[in-house]
DRENLUM-748317 format. One record per residue (C-alpha): residue in three letters; y, z, x. Coordinates in steps of 0.1 Angstrom, whole numbers, padded with zeros to 4 digits, always signed. Example, Ala and Ser with C-alpha at 12.3 -4.5 7.8 and 13.67 -1.06 7.14 Angstrom:
BEGIN
ALA-0045+0078+0123SER-0011+0071+0137
//
This chain:
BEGIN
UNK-0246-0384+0195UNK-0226-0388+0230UNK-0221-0351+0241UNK-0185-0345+0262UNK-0190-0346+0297UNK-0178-0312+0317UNK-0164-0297+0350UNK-0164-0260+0351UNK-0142-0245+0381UNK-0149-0213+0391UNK-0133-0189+0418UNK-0113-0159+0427UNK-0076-0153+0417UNK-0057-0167+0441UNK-0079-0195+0458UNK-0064-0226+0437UNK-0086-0234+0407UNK-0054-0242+0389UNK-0036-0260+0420UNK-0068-0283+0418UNK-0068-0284+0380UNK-0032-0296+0380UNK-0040-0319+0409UNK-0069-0339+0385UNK-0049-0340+0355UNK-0019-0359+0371UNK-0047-0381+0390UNK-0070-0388+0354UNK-0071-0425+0366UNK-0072-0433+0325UNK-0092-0407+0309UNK-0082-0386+0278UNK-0090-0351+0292UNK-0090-0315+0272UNK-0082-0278+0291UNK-0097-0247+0286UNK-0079-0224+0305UNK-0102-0187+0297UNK-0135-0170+0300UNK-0145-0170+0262UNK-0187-0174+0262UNK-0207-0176+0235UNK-0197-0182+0199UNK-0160-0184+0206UNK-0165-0211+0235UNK-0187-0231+0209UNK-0159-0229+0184UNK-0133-0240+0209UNK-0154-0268+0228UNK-0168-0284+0194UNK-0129-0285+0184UNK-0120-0301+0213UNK-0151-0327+0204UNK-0143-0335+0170UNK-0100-0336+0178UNK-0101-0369+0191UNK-0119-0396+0216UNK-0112-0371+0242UNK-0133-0388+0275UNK-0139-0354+0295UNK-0131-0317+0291UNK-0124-0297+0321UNK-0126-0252+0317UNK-0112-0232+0340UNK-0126-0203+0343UNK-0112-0165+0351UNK-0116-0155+0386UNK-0145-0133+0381UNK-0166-0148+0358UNK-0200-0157+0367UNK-0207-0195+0366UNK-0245-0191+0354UNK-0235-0168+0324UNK-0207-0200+0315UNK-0232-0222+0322UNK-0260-0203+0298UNK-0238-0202+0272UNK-0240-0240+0267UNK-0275-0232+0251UNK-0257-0206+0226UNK-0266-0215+0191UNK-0245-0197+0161UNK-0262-0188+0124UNK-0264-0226+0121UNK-0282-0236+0149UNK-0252-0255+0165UNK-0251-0254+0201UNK-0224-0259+0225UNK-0255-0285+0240UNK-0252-0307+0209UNK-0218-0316+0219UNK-0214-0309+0252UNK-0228-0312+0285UNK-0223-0297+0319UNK-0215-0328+0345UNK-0205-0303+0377UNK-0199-0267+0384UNK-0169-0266+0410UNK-0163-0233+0431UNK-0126-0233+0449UNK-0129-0205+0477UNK-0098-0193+0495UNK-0099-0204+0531UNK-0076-0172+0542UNK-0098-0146+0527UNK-0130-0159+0521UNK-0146-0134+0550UNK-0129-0105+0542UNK-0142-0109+0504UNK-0180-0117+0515UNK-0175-0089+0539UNK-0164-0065+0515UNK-0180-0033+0499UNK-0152-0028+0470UNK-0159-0031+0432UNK-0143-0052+0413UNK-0131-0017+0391UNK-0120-0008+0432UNK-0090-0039+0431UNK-0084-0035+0394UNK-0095-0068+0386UNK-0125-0057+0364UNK-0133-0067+0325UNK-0123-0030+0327UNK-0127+0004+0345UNK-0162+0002+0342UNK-0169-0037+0359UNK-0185-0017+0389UNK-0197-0056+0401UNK-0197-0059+0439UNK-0170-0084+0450UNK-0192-0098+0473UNK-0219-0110+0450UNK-0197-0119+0421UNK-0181-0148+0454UNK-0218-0153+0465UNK-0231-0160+0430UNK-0199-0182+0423UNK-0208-0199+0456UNK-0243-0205+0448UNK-0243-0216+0413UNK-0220-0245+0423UNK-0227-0285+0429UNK-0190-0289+0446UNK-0172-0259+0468UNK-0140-0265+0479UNK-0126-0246+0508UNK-0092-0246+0499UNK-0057-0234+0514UNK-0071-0250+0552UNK-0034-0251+0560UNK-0035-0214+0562UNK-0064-0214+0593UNK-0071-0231+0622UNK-0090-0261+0626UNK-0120-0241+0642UNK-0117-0215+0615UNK-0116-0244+0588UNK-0149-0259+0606UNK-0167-0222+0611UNK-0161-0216+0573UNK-0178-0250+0561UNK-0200-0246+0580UNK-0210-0211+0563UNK-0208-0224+0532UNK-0228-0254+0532UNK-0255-0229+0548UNK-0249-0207+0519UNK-0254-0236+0491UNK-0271-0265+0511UNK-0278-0284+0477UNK-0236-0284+0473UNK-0210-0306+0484UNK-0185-0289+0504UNK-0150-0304+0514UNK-0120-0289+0528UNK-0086-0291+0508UNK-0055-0284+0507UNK-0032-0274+0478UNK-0061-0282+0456UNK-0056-0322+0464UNK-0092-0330+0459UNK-0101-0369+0450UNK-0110-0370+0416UNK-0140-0382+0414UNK-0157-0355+0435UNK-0149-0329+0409UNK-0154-0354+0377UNK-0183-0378+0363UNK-0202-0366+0395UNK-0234-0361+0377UNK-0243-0336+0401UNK-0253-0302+0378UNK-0289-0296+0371UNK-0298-0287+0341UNK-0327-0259+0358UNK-0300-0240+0370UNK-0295-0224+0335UNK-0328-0220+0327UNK-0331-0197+0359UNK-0343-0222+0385UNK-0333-0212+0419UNK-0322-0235+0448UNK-0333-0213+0477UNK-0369-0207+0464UNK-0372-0245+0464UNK-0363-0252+0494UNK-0382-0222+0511UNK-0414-0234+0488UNK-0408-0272+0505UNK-0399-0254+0538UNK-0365-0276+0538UNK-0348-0250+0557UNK-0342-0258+0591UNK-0328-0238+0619UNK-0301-0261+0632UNK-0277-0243+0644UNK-0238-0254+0636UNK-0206-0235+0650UNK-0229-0211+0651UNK-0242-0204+0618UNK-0281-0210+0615UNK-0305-0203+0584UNK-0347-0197+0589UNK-0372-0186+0566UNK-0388-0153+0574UNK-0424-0153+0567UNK-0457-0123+0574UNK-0483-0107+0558UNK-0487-0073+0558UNK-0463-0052+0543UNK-0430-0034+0557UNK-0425+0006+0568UNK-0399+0013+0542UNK-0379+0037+0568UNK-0380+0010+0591UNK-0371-0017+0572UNK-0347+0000+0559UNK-0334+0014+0590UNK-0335-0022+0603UNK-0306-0031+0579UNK-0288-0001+0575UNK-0287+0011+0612UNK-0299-0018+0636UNK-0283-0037+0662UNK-0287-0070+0647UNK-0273-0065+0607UNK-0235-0074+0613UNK-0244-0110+0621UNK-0269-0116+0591UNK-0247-0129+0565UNK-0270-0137+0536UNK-0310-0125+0527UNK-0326-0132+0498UNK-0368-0135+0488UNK-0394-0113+0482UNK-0405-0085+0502UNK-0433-0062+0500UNK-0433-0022+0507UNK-0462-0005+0515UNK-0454+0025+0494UNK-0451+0002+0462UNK-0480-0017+0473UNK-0486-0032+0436UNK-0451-0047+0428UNK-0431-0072+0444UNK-0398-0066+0454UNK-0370-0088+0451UNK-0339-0088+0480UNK-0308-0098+0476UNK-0283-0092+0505UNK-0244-0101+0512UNK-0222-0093+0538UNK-0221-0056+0539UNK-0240-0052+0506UNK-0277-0048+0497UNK-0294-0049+0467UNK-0335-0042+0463UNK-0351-0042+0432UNK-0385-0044+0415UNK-0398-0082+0410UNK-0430-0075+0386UNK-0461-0069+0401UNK-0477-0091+0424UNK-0504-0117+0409UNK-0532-0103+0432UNK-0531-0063+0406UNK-0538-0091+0379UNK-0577-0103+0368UNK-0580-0142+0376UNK-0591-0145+0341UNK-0559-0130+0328UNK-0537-0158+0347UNK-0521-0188+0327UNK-0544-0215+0330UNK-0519-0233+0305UNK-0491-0236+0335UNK-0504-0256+0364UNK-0480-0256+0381UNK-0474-0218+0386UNK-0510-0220+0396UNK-0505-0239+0423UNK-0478-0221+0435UNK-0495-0191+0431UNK-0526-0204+0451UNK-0508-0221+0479UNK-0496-0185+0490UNK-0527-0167+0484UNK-0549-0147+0511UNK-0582-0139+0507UNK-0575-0098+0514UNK-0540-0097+0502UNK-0534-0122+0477UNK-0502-0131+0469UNK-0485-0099+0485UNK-0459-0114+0515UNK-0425-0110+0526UNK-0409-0142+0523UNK-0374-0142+0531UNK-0343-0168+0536UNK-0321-0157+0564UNK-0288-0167+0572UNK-0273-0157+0607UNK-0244-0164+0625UNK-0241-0161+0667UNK-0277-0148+0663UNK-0314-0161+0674UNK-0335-0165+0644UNK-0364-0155+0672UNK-0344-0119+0674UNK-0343-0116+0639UNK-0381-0121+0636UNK-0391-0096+0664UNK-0369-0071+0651UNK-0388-0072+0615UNK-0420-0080+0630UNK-0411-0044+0644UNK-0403-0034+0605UNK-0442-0040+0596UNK-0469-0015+0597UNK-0490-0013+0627UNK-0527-0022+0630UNK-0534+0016+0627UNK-0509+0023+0598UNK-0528-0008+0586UNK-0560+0004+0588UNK-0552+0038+0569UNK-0549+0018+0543UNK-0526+0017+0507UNK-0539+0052+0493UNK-0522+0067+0532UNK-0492+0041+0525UNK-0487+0056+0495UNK-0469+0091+0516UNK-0449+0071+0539UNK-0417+0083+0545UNK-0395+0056+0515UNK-0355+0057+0510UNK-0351+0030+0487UNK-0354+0049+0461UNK-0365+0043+0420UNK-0370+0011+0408UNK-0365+0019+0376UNK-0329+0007+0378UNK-0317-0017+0409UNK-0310+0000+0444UNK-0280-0011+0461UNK-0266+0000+0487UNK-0234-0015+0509UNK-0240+0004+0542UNK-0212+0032+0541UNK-0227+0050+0506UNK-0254+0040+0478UNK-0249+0040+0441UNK-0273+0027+0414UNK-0267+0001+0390UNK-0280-0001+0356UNK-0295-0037+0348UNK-0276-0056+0323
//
């Protein structure tokens, strides 16, 4: 059975999803095309889409999405399967994800430390979601962004910005528009979605597994991996983002990192603009016995290996950096500076264990946006 071809478009209120949607449905160049215009997941998107399916010989079908949904949970849903088994995947499939990102107030929203619950654009008053990483994960779960409304900035601004983004998701393709007058066929039939997305597959830890990250630099913005191996002072590391010199112009982090306090489990960093987010990422392959590793997935193996030292294992800190106006050879002394010394080294983890540690339990993610901290549950 041919499965109806899609194009999700994501984005904040107020950046021109629906100046682009209108902009492809007068421009359909002969296709039949259905609208959702909503957020409905799960069972009540399967009910609509296979509707749409079975109405007619529609050719395409094109949801628009609220402006803070989450692109991955949309695109998860398209492996929801009711009490009969149907899934949405049966008869439909995802073509491309499209992000539109307002070209006026894209910085001031990555730069932000408000809630969603803060604007009073939540679900409800309890969405406490960070603005910021609700725009970073709409950004970074797309194959097409569009920087729209580049009337509204200069040329240099428009240039500074695509540049950002295409740092942000180098995997995307990123064009600047205006009143949502995108052609066609880079937002439909593009074929560019991958289907690993869903399944939890993530860009960045390719690329920093093939070492595809460069560190060109364009209008300024550069992005480096961040490599060592021996673990990080928590104060300092800490102190490093929260109070150094050098923070302000890091725009994005994200990789694993490893503490000396919490010398046994990984820990997973996430950072955006003003907020950061540190949470536990299982414990690190080295605490497990070789015989207890899955010799039925070779290819985790491999990874596995290729990062192992003899003394440490797989513990590293291995993170993607994104500056702007900044030396990636600044960035590196100053957390070169954030590791433990050879003597602190040398004590050993049972010593590491009482090192002074603000980050807090890891019981529940630790996030923290530079100005106060407040825990969220997982969900």
């Amino acid at each position: 059975m041919k499965t109806l071809p899609v194009t999700i478009f994501s984005g904040f209120a107020g950046a021109g999803k629906t100046a682009v949607l209108q902009h492809v449905l007068k421009n359909l160049q002969g296709l039949k095309v259905a609208v959702i215009a909503n957020d409905t997941i799960g069972e009540d998107l399967l009910k609509e889409v296979t509707k749409i399916a079975g109405a007619g010989p529609f050719d395409y079908l094109l949801i628009e999405s609220t402006g803070i949904s989450e692109p991955m949970s949309i695109a998860e849903a398209f492996s929801f399967a009711d009490e009969h088994n149907v899934a949405l995947c049966d008869v439909a499939s995802i073509d491309t994800m499209v992000t539109v990102v307002d070209a006026k107030w894209f910085l001031d929203d990555f730069q932000s430390v408000e809630e969603l619950r803060d604007r009073g654009i939540g679900i409800d008053d309890e969405d406490n979601r960070d603005v910021a990483r609700v725009l970073i994960e709409q950004i970074e779960f797309a194959n097409v962004i569009l920087l729209n409304k580049t009337d509204l900035v200069s040329e240099e601004e428009s240039r500074q910005l695509l540049a950002v983004l295409s740092k942000l998701n180098p995997d995307a393709r990123v064009l600047a528009t205006e009143h949502g007058q995108v052609p066609i066929e880079e937002v439909v039939n593009t074929g560019r979605y991958q289907l690993e997305w869903a399944a939890g597959a993530d860009s960045w830890q390719n690329a920093m597994a093939g070492n595809d990250f460069g560190e060109s630099d364009v209008y300024g913005v550069s992005s480096f991996v961040y490599r060592a191996r021996r673990p990080f002072h928590p104060q300092r590391f800490w102190d490093f983002w929260m109070d150094g010199d050098h923070a302000p112009n890091i725009l994005r982090s994200k990789g694993y990192f490893w503490l000396a306090t919490r010398n046994a489990i990984s820990g997973f960093w996430s950072h955006v603009g003003q907020v950061l987010a540190a949470e536990p990422g299982g414990a690190w392959w080295a605490e497990t016995p070789r015989a207890e590793w899955p010799t039925d997935d070779p290819e985790l193996l491999a990874e596995v290996n290729s990062v192992w030292d003899e003394v440490w294992g797989d513990r590293r800190q291995e993170l993607m950096i994104i500056v702007q106006d900044l030396e990636a050879a600044v960035v590196r002394e100053a957390l070169n500076a954030c590791l433990l010394t050879d003597s602190e080294m040398q004590s050993g983890p049972s010593s590491w264990e009482n090192l002074e540690d603000p980050f807090g339990s890891w019981d529940a993610e630790h996030v923290c946006d530079g100005t106060h901290d407040h825990d969220h549950d997982h969900g």
